[in-house]
C-alpha positions in Angstrom: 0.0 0.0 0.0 1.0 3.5 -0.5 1.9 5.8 2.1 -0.9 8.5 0.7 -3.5 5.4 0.4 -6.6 6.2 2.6 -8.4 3.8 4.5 -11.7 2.8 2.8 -14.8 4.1 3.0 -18.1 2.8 5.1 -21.7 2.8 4.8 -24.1 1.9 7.3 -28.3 2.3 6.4 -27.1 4.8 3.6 -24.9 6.8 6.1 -21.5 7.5 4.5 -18.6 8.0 6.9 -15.3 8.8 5.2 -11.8 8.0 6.3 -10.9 10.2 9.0 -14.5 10.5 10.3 -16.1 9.8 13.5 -20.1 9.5 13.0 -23.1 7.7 15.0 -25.6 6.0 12.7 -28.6 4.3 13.0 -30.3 0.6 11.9 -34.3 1.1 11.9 -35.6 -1.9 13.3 -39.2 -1.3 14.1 -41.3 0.2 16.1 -43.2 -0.4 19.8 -47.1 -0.8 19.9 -47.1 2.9 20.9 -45.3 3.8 17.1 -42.2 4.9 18.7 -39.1 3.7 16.6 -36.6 1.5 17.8 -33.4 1.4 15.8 -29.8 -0.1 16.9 -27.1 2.9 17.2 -23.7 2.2 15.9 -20.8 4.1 16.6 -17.9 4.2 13.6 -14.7 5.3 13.9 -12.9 5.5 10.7 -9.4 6.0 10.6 -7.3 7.9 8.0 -4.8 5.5 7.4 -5.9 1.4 6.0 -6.5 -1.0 8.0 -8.5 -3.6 9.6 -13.0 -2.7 10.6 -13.1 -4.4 14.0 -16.6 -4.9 15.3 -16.8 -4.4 18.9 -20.6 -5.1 20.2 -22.2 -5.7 23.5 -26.3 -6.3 24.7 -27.1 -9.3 22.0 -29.0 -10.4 25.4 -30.4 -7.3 26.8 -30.0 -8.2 30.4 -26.3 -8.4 30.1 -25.3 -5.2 31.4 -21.6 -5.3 32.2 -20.4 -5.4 27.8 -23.0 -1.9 27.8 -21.4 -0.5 30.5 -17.8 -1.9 29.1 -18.8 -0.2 25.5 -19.8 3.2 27.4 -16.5 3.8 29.1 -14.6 3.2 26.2 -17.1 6.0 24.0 -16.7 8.1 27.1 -12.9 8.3 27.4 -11.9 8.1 24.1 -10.9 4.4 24.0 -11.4 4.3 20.0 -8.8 7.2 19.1 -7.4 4.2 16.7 -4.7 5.3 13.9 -5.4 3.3 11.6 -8.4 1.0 10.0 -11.4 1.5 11.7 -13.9 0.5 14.9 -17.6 0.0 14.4 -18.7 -0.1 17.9 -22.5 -1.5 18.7 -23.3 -0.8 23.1 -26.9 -2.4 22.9 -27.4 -4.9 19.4 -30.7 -5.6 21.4 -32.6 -2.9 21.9 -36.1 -4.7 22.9 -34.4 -7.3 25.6 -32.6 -4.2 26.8 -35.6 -1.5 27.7 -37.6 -5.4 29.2 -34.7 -6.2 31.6 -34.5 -9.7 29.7 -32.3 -11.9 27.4 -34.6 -12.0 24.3 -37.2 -10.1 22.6 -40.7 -9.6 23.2 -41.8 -12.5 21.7 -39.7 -14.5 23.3 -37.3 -15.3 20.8 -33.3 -15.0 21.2 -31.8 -12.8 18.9 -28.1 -15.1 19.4 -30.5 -18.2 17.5 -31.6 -16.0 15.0 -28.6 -15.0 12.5 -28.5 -14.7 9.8 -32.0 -14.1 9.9 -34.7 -13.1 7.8 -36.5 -10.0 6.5 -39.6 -10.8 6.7 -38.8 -13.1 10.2 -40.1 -12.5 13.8 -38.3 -9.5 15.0 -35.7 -11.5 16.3 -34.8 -12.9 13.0 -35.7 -8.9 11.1 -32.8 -7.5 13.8 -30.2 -10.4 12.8 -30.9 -9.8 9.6 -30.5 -6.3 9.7 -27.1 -6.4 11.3 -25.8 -9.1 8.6 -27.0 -7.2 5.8 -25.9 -3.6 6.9 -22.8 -4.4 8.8 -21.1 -7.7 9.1 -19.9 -7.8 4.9 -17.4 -4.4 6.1 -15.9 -6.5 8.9 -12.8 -8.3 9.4 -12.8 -9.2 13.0 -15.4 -9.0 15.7 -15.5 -9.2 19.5 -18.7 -10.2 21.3 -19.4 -9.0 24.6 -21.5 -11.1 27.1 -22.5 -12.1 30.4 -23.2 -15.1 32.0 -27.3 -15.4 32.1 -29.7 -17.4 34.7 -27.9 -15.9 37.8 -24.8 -17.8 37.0 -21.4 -15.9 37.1 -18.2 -16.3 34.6 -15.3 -15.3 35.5 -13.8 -13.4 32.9 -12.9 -15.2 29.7 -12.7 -15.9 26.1 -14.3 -17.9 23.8 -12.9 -18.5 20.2 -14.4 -21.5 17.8 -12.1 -24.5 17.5 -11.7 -24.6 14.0 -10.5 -21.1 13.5 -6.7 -20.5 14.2 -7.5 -16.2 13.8 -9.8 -16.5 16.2 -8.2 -18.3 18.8 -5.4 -16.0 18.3 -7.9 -12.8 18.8 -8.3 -14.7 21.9 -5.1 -14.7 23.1 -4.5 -10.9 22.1 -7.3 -10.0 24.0 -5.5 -12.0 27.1 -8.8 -12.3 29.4 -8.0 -14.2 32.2 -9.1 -17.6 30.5 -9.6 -18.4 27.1 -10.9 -21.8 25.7 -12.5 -23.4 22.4 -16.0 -23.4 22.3 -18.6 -25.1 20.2 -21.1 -23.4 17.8 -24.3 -23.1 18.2 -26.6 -22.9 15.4 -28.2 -19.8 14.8 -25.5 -17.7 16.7 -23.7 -14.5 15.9 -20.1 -16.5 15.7 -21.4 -19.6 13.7 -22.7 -16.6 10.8 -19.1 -14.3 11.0 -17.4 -17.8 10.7 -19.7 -18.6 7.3 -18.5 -15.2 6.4 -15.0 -15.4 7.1 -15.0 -13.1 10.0 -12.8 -14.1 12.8 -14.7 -13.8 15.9 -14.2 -14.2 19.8 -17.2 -14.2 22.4 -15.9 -12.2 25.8 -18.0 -14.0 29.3 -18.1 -12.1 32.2 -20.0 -11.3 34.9 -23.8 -12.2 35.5 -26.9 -10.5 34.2 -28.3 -7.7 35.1 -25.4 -7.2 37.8 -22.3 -4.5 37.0 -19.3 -5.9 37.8 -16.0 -3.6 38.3 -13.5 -7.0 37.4 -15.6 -7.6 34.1 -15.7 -4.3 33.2 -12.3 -3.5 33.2 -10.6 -6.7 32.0 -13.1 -5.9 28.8 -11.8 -2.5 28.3 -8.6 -3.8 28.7 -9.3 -6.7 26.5 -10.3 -4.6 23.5 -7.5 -2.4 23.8 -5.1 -5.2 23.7 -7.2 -6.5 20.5 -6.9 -3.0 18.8 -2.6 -2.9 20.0 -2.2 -6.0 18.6 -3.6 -5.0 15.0 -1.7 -2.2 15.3 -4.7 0.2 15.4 -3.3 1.8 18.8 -0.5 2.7 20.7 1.7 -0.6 22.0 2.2 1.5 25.5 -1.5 0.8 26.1 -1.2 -2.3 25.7 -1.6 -4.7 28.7 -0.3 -7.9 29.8 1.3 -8.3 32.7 -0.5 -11.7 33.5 -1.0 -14.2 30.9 -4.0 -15.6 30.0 -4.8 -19.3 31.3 -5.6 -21.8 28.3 -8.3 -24.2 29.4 -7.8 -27.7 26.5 -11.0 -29.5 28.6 -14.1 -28.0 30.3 -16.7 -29.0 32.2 -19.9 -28.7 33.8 -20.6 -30.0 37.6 -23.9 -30.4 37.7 -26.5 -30.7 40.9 -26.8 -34.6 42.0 -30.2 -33.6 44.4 -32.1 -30.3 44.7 -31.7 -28.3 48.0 -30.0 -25.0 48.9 -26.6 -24.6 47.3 -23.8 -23.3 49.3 -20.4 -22.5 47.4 -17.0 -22.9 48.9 -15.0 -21.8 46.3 -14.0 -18.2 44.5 -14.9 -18.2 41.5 -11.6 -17.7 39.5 -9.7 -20.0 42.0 -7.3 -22.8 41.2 -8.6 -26.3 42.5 -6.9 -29.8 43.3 -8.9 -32.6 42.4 -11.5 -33.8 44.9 -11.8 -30.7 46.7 -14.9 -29.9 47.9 -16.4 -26.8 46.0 -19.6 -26.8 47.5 -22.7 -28.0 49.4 -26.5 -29.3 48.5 -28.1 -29.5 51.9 -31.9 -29.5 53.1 -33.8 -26.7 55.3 -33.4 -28.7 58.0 -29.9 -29.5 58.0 -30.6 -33.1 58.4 -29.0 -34.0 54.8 -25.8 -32.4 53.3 -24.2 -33.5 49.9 -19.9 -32.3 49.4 -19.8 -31.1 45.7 -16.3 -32.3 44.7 -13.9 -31.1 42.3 -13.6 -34.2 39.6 -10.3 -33.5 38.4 -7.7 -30.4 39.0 -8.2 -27.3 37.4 -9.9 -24.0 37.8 -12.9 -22.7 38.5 -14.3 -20.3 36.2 -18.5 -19.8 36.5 -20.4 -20.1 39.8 -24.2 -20.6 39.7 -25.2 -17.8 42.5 -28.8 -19.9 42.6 -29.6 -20.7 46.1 -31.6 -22.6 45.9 -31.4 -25.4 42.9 -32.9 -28.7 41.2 -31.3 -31.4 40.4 -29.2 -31.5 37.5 -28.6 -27.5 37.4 -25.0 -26.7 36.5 -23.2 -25.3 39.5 -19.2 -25.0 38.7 -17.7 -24.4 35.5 -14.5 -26.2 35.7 -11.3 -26.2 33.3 -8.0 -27.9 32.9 
């Protein structure tokens, strides 16, 4: 490339923003029962100089809170002054699950089982289909922000799909505390940008509807590293003083009886095998069951249920 050669341009629901250009945008979606519109802002960032689009998107499931609030402090102090290539940054992909405190839409549908959608879908597929059509062919890599859902808490880490050597090493540029392979489900965001040749990494942490400070700033951090290591920022903000732990097996421990659940583990914590990492007892006492650790590992999701049924997953455990 030539050293005059600027970066290329990008064009979002017939919004033009040039190289060099900063510029919120809009995706009309549809509207509520009362005829007020509902649309998806996008934030672009468009550097002078070429280089990569990086698609940086949080609230697919509207009650995970901690990628919004991740996306707003990096808007708010200037975390996408990138030199070159350009950011497309999405803080709430679901707009509906977002305003109803709840993972889907109102219809019940989840908008991360709907891609690549459909125009003329339920509004879950319309709003996958929307975002594949308008933005996803202008992409070259995308990071997923998420949260773990149904009260249980991830530790902060990073998902990449087994098959895809770029995104396992997004992964381990983002340098999240953990980072593992992890299957595809149909219907999700990562199964369509791995269709389309988008290397993409899904960042857990955190549980619904719940900020938390640890989440929050190992995904700030995480993007930046991302965005250093494509050479779209400055190395010096780069951060890893602790390297990330690969996890080659996972699994999940799973409630043998229902009763109140009592943890005895951090979640995060390095365990030996047969350790006890919890209890299942009754009201009264009477019965208590040891939750054990079956091999060594860590621990990297709690279920903060209290009270569970048998067969609920309760540890999240990696070697």
């Amino acid at each position: 490339m030539g050293v005059d050669e600027e970066n290329k341009t990008i064009t979002i629901n017939n919004d033009t923003i040039m190289p060099g250009q900063n510029k919120l945008v809009h995706i009309n979606i549809a509207r509520l029962p009362t005829g007020t519109l509902i649309d998806i802002p996008v934030h672009v960032f468009n550097g002078k100089k070429p280089g990569p689009t990086v698609l940086v998107q949080a609230g697919l499931h509207g009650d995970e809170i901690n990628g919004v609030e991740t996306l707003r402090r990096m808007l708010q102090e200037s975390g996408f002054a990138i030199k070159k290539g350009a950011v497309i940054a999405v803080p709430i992909l679901n707009i509906f699950g977002f305003i109803h405190f709840s993972r889907d839409v109102p219809d019940g549908k989840d908008v991360n089982r709907s891609f690549p959608g459909s125009r003329i879908g339920s509004l879950a597929s319309r709003i996958a289909h929307a975002y594949t059509s308008e933005i996803l062919p202008q992409v070259d890599f995308g990071i997923d922000l998420h949260t773990g859902g149904g009260q249980r808490h991830n530790y902060p880490q990073v998902r990449y799909s087994a098959d895809d050597i770029k995104s396992k090493k997004l992964a381990e540029a983002f340098n999240a505390p953990f980072y593992f392979p992890s299957r595809l489900i149909a219907g999700s965001f990562r199964k369509t940008t791995l269709k389309m040749g988008i290397p993409t990494v899904v960042y857990e942490a955190g549980e619904s509807m719940r900020f938390d400070e640890l989440a929050i700033e190992n995904g700030i951090q995480g993007v930046q590293n991302v965005l250093c290591e494509l050479g779209m920022l400055p190395k010096k903000i780069m951060n890893k003083s602790k390297s990330s732990i690969h996890l080659e097996y996972t699994k999940w421990i799973r409630a043998s009886k229902a009763g109140m659940f009592i943890p005895e583990v951090k979640n995060g914590n390095q365990v030996i095998k047969n350790q006890i990492l919890g209890l299942i007892t009754d009201t009264d006492a009477k019965k208590i069951k040891k939750i054990k650790a079956p091999f060594s590992g860590h621990v990297f999701c709690i279920n903060h249920q209290a009270v569970v049924n048998q067969g609920d997953a309760l540890f999240h455990l990696g070697r």
